[in-house]
C-alpha positions as CSV (number, residue, x, y, z in Angstrom):
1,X,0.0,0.0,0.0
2,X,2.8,2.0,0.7
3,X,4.5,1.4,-2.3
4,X,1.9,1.9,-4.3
5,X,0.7,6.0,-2.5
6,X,5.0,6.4,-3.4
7,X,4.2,5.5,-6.8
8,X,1.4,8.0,-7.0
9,X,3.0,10.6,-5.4
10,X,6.1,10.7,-8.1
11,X,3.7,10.6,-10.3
12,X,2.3,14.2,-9.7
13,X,5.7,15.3,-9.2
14,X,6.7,14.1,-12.7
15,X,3.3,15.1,-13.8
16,X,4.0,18.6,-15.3
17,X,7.2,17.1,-16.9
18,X,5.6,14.0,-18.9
19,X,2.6,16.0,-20.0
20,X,5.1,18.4,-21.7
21,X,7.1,15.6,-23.5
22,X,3.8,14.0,-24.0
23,X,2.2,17.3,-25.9
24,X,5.3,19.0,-27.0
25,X,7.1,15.8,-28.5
26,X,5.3,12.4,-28.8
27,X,2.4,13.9,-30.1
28,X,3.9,15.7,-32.8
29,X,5.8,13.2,-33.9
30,X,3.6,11.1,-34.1
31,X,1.5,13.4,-35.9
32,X,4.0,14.0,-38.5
33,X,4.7,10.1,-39.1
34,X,0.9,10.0,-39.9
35,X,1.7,13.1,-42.2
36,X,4.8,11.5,-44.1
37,X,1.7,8.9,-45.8
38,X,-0.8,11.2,-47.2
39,X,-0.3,14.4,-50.0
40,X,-0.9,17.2,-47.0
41,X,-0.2,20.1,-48.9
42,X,-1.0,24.0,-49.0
43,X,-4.7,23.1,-50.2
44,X,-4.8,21.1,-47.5
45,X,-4.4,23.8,-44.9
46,X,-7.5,25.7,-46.6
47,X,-9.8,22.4,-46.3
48,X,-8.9,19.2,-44.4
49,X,-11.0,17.0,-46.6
50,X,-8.7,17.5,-49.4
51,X,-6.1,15.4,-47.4
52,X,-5.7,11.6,-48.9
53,X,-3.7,8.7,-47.8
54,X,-1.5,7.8,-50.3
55,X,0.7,4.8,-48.3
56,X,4.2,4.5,-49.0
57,X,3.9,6.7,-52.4
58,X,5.7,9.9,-50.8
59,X,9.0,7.8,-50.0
60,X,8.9,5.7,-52.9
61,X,8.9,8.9,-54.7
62,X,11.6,9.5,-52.4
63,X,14.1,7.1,-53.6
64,X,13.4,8.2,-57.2
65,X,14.4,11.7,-56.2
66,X,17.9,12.9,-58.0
67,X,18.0,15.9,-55.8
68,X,17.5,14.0,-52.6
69,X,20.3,11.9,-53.3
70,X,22.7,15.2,-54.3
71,X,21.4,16.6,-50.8
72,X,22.2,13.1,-48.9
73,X,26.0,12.9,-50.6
74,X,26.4,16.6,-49.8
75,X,25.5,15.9,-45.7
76,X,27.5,12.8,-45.8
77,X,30.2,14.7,-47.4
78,X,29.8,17.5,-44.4
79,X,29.4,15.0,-41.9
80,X,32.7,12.8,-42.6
81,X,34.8,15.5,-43.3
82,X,33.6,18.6,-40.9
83,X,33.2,16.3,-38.2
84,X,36.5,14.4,-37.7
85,X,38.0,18.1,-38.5
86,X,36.3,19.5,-35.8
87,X,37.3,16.8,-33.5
88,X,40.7,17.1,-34.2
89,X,40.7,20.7,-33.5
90,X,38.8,20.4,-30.3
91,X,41.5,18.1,-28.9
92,X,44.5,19.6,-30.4
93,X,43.2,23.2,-28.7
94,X,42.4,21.2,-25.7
95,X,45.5,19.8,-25.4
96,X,47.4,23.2,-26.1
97,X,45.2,24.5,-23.4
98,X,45.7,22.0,-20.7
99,X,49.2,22.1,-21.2
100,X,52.5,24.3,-19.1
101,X,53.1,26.0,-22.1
102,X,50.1,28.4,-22.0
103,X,49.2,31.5,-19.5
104,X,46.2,33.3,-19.3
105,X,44.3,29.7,-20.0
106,X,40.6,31.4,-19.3
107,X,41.0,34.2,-21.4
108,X,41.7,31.7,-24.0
109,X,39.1,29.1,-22.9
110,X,36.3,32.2,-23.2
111,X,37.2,33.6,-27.0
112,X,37.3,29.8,-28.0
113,X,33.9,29.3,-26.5
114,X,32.4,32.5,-27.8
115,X,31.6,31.2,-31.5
116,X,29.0,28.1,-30.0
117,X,26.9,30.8,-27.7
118,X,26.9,33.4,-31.0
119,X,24.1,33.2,-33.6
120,X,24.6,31.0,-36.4
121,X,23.1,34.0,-38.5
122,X,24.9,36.3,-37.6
123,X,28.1,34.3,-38.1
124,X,26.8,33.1,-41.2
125,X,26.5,36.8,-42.4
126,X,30.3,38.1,-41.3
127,X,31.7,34.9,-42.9
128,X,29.6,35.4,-45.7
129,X,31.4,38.9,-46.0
130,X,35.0,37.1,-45.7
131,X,34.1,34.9,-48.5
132,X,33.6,38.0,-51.0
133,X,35.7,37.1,-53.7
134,X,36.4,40.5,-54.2
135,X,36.6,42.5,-50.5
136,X,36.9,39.6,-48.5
137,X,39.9,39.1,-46.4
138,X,40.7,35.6,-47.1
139,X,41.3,36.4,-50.8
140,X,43.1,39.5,-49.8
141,X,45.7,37.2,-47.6
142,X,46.0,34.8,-50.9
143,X,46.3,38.1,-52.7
144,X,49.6,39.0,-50.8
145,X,51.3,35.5,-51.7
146,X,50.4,36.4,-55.5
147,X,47.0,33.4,-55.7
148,X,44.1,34.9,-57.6
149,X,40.7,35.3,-55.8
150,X,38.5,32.6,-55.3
151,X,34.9,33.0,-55.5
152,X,34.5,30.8,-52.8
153,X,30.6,30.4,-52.0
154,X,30.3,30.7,-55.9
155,X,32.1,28.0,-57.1
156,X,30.5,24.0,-56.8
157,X,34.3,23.2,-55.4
158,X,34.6,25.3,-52.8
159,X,31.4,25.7,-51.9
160,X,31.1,22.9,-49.3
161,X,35.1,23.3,-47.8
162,X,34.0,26.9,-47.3
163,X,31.0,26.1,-45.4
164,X,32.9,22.8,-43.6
165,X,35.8,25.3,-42.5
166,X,33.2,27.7,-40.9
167,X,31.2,24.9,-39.1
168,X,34.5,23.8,-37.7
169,X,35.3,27.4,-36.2
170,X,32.0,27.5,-34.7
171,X,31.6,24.6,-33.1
172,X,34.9,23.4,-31.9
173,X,34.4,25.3,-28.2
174,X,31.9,23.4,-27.3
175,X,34.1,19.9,-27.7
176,X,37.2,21.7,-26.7
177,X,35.4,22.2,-23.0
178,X,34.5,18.9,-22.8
179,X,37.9,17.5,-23.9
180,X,39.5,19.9,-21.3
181,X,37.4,18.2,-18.5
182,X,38.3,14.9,-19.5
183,X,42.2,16.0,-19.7
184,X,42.1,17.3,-16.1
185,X,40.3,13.9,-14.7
186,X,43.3,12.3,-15.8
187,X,45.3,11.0,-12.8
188,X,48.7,13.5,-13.0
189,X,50.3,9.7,-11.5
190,X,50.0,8.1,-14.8
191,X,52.2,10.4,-16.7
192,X,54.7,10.8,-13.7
193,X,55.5,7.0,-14.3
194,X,55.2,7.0,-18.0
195,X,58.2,9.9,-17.3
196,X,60.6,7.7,-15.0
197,X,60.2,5.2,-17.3
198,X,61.6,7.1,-20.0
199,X,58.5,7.5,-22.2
200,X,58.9,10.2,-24.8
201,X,55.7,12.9,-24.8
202,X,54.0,10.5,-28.5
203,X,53.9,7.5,-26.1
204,X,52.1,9.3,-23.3
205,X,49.5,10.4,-25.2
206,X,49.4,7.4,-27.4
207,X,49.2,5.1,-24.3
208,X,47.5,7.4,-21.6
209,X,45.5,10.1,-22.9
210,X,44.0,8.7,-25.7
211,X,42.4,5.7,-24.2
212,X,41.6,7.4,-21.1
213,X,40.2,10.2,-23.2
214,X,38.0,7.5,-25.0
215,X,34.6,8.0,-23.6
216,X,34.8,11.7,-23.7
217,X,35.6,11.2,-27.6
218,X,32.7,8.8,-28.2
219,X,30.1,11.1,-26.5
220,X,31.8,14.4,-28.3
221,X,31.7,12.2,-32.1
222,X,28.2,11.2,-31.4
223,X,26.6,15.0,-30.3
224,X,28.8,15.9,-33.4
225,X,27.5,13.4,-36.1
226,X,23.7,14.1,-35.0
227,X,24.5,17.7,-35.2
228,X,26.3,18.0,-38.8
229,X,23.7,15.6,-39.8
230,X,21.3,18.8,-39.0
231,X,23.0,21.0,-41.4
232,X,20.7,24.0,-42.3
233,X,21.7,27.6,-41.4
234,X,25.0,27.8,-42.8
235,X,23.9,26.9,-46.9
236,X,20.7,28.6,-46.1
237,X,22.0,32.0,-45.4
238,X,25.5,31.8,-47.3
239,X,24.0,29.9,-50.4
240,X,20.8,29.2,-50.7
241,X,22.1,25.4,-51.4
242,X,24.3,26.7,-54.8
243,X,25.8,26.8,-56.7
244,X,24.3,23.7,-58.5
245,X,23.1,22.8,-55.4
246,X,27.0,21.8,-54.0
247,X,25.7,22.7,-50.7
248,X,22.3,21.7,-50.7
249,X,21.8,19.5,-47.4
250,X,18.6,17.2,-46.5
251,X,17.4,19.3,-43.6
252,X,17.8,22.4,-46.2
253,X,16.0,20.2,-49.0
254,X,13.5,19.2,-46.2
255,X,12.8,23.0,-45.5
256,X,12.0,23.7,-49.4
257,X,10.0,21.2,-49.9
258,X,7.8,21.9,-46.7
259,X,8.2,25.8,-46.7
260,X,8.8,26.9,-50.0
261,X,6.5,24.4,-52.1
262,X,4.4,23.1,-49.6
263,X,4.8,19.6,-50.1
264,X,4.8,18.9,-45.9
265,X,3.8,15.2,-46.3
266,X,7.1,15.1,-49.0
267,X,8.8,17.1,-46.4
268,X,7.9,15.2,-43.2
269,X,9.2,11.8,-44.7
270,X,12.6,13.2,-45.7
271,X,13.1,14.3,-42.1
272,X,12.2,10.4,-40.9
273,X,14.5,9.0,-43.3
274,X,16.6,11.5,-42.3
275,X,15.9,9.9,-38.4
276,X,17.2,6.5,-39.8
277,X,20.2,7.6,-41.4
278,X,21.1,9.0,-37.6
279,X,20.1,6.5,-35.9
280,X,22.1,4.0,-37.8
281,X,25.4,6.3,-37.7
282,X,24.8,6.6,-33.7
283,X,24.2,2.7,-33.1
284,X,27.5,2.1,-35.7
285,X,29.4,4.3,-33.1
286,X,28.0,2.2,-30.3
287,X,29.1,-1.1,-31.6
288,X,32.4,0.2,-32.4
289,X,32.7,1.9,-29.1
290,X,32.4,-1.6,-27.2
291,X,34.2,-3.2,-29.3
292,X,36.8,-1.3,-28.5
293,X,36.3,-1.4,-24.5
294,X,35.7,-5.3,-24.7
């Protein structure tokens, strides 16, 4: 009996909580799983009785889309090359950071961070301005070393480096935080030893920091892979998805369809194919990651 007044008691507490995931997120999604099988449109917002079910025609027609397939090779593009960049630079900073050989550490730690709590817009916007092939200040430092400008938003080739390169600078803080925090709960003992026995600085971080730095790594390269997966403001503000649609990404693709032609039953099942794509690269990582611990 006791037991069971606990039970109710949590209950109300957790109340306000569940109703909120229950309204806020089950329900929608739900809601839009229903969508992604019928030919909602804009005429369908004007009168509901226009709405059909039309099964499994939306991702069949799907997986005859050329365009979905440039957007899916252009996010897997972003996603295998941004992301292990931005890793790398998260750690190497981190690891330059945590180190003897830098002062003022916080002062650093704070202009590194700045970027991930600024607007993507407005980021978007200056970067935009240092990308002007003719007044922007990259091409003026290739200028100096005698390399003609490049029009780097407006060329298929550099389209997607350009935006890649940006991502990286904006993001990196937030991983570089979390790599400093798993540096400092390294015991200090380990690399004390590693020293009297003669082990040069490689074969430290080769044989202590890396594995010990493991499951900081796996939780940073998962948040990372769901979040370049979510590629949207950068192409949308910098390019539109151009030229040719080099930087045309599914969320971006998703948005068109839904916002721009109205097609929200189209739309709706790109996103949950967009869900399976994520949640197979996040359960790849977790196979790998205990295959590695056992």
């Amino acid at each position: 009996m006791k037991d069971k007044t606990n039970f109710w008691i949590v209950f109300l507490f957790l109340a306000p909580a569940l109703s909120a995931i229950l309204f806020f997120f089950i329900v929608p999604v739900i809601s839009a799983f229903l969508i992604s099988f019928t030919d909602f449109d804009i005429y369908t917002l004007g009168d509901f009785r226009r709405l059909r079910f039309i099964g499994f025609k939306n991702y069949v027609k799907l997986f005859e889309d050329e365009l979905f397939y440039k957007a899916l090779l252009n996010t897997f593009y972003f996603v295998f090359v941004g992301g292990p960049l931005s890793i790398l630079v998260s750690l190497s900073t981190a690891l330059l950071l945590n180190s003897q050989l830098v002062k003022f550490k916080k002062i650093f730690r704070t202009i590194y961070f700045l970027p991930v709590v600024t607007t993507i817009v407005a980021v978007a916007i200056v970067w935009r301005y240092l990308y002007h092939p003719r007044f922007g200040i990259l091409n003026y430092i290739l200028s100096i070393f005698g390399i003609n400008p490049i029009d780097w938003l407006g060329d298929p080739i550099y389209a997607m480096p350009a935006i890649i390169i940006l991502a990286v600078w904006k993001n990196f803080g937030y991983n570089m935080i979390l790599f400093i925090a798993g540096l400092q709960n390294i015991p200090s003992e380990l690399y004390e030893a590693a020293e009297l026995d003669g082990a040069s600085s490689w074969f430290k971080f080769k044989s202590i920091t890396l594995p010990l730095l493991a499951p900081t790594t796996f939780f940073t390269s998962i948040m990372t892979m769901i979040g370049y997966f979510q590629l949207f403001a950068e192409p949308y503000v910098m390019t539109q998805g151009g030229p040719l649609n080099s930087t045309l990404s599914i969320v971006l693709y998703m948005y068109q369809e839904g916002f721009r032609w109205w097609n929200m039953g189209y739309s709706v099942s790109i996103a949950f194919v967009l869900f399976v794509i994520i949640l197979i690269g996040t359960l790849i990582q977790f196979r790998y990651e205990k295959r590695i611990h056992y």
